[in-house]
C-alpha positions as CSV (number, residue, x, y, z in Angstrom):
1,X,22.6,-4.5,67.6
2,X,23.0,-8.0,67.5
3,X,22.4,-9.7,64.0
4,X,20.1,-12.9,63.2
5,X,23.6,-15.4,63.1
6,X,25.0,-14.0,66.2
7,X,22.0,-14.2,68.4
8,X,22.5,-17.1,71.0
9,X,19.2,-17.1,72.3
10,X,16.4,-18.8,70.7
11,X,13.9,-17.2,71.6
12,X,15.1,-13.7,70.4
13,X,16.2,-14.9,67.0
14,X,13.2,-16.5,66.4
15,X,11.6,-13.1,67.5
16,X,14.4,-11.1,64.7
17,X,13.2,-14.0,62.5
18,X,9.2,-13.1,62.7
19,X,10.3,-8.9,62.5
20,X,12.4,-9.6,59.2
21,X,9.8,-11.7,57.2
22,X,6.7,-9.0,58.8
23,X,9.1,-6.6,57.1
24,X,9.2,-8.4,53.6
25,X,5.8,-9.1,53.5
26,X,4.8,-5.4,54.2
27,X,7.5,-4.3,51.3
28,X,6.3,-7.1,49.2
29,X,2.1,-6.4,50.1
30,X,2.9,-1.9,49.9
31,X,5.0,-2.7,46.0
32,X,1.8,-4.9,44.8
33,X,-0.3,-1.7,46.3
34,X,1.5,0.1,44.3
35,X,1.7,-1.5,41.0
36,X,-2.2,-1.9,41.5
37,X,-2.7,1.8,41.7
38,X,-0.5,2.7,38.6
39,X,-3.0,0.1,36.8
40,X,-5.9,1.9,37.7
41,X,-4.4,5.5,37.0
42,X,-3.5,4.2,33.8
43,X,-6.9,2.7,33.3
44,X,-8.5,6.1,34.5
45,X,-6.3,7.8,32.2
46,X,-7.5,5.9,29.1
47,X,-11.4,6.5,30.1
48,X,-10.6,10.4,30.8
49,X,-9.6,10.6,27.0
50,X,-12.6,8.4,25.5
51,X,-14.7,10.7,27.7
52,X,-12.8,13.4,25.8
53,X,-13.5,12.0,22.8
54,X,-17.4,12.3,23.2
55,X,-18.1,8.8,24.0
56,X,-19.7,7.4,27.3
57,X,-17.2,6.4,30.0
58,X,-16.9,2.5,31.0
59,X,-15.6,1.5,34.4
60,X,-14.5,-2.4,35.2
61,X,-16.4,-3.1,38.6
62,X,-14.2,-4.5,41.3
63,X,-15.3,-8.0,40.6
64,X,-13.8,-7.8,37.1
65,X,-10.6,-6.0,38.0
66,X,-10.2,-9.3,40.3
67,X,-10.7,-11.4,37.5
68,X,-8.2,-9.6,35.4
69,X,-5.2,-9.8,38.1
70,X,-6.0,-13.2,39.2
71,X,-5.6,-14.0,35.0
72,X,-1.9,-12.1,35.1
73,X,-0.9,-13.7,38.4
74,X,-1.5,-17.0,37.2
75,X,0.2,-15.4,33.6
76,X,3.5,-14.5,35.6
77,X,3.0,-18.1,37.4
78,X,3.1,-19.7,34.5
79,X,6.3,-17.9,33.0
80,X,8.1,-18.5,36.1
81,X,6.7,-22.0,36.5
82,X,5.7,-21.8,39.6
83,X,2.4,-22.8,38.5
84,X,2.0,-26.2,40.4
85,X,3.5,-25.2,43.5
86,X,0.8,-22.1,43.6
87,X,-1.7,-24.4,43.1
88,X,-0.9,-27.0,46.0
89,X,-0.7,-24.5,48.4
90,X,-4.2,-23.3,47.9
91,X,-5.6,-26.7,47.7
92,X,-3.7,-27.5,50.7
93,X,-5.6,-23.9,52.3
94,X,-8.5,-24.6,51.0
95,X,-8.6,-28.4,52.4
96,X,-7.7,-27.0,55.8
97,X,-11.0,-24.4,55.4
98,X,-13.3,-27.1,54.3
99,X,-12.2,-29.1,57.7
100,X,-12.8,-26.1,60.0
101,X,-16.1,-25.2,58.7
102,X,-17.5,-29.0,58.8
103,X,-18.9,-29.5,62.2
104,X,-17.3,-32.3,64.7
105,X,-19.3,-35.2,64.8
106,X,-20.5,-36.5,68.1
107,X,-22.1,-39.8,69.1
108,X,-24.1,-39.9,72.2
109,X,-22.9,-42.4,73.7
110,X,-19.6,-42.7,72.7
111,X,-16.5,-40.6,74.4
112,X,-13.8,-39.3,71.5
C-alpha cells in the first residue's frame, strides 16, 4: 500500500488524508470516553462507601458533571495556554450559528 507522500493522485491522498484524521479523532473521541468513565467509576466508588457508611447517597446530575469537565478543560487550556486560541474558535462557531439561524431578508421588490 501506497503511503500519504508517495500518492500521485490528488484525489486519493486527499481521500488517505480524510481516513487518517477520521482515525485520530476516533482514538482521540474513544480515550476522552474513556477517561470519562474511569471518573465516574471513581465517583461511584466514593458514593458506594458513604452509602456504606450509613449516610444517604448523592449523585451529580448530568448537567453538573458538564459543568465540572467544561471547568477542567478550560483548567488544562489554561496550563497549556491554549486558552485564546480555544476561545476564537468557538466564537468563530458560534458567529457562524447565529448567521444560519437568522432568517435571509427579502425585499419585495428588489432582486438579491
Amino acid at each position: 500500500m501506497k503511503t500519504l507522500k508517495n500518492e500521485k493522485d490528488p484525489e486519493k491522498k486527499e481521500q488517505l488524508q480524510y481516513l487518517i484524521n477520521r482515525m485520530n479523532q476516533q482514538e482521540a473521541a474513544s480515550r476522552q470516553k474513556q477517561v470519562r468513565k474511569e471518573k465516574d467509576k471513581e465517583v461511584m466508588k466514593k458514593e458506594f462507601e458513604v452509602v456504606k457508611e450509613g449516610k444517604k447517597p448523592f449523585f451529580l446530575k448530568k448537567a453538573d458533571k458538564k459543568k465540572i469537565e467544561l471547568a477542567e478543560k478550560y483548567k488544562e487550556l489554561k496550563e497549556s495556554g491554549k486558552v485564546e486560541k480555544y476561545l476564537s474558535k468557538r466564537r468563530k462557531k458560534n458567529a457562524s450559528k447565529d448567521r444560519k439561524r437568522l432568517p435571509s431578508r427579502h425585499i419585495k421588490g428588489q432582486a438579491s
